[in-house]
N, C-alpha and C positions, 0 to 999 in steps of 0.2 A: 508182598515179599520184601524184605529188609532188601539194604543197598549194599552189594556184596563190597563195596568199601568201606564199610561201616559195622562188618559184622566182628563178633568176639568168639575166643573160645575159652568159656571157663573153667577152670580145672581146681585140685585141691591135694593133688597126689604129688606130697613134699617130696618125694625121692625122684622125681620125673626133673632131669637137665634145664626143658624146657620151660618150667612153670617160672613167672616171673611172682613169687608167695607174698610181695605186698600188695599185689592187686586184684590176686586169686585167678591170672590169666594167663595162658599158656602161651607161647612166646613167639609160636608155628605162624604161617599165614594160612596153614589148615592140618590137616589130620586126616590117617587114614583108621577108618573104625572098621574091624572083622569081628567072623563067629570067633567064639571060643568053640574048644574040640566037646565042653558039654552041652552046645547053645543046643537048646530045643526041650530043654528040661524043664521049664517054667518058670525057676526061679530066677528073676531079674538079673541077679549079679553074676547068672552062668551063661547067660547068652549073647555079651558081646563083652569086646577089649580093643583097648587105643593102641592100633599098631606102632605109631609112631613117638610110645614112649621109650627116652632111652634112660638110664637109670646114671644119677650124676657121679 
């Protein structure tokens, strides 16, 4: 298990406050990740979202 002083979180989502975009790393010291209201659908990108994006 990595040394939770040492971990990163990477991101890519340029409209998020928190992305620091020359590093490709989010700027949090974590993040809270939820379902979406269509998680369970199958398709990847409808079963979870970064709570703790706020939009700049």
């Amino acid at each position: 298990m990595p040394d939770k002083n040492h971990q990163s979180i990477h991101c890519s989502v340029k409209s998020c406050r928190h992305l620091k975009q020359e590093q490709g790393l989010c700027g949090l010291e974590s993040v809270q990740i939820a379902p979406t209201p269509m998680a369970y659908s199958g398709d990847p990108a409808d079963e979870s979202m970064c709570q703790s994006y706020h939009c700049k």
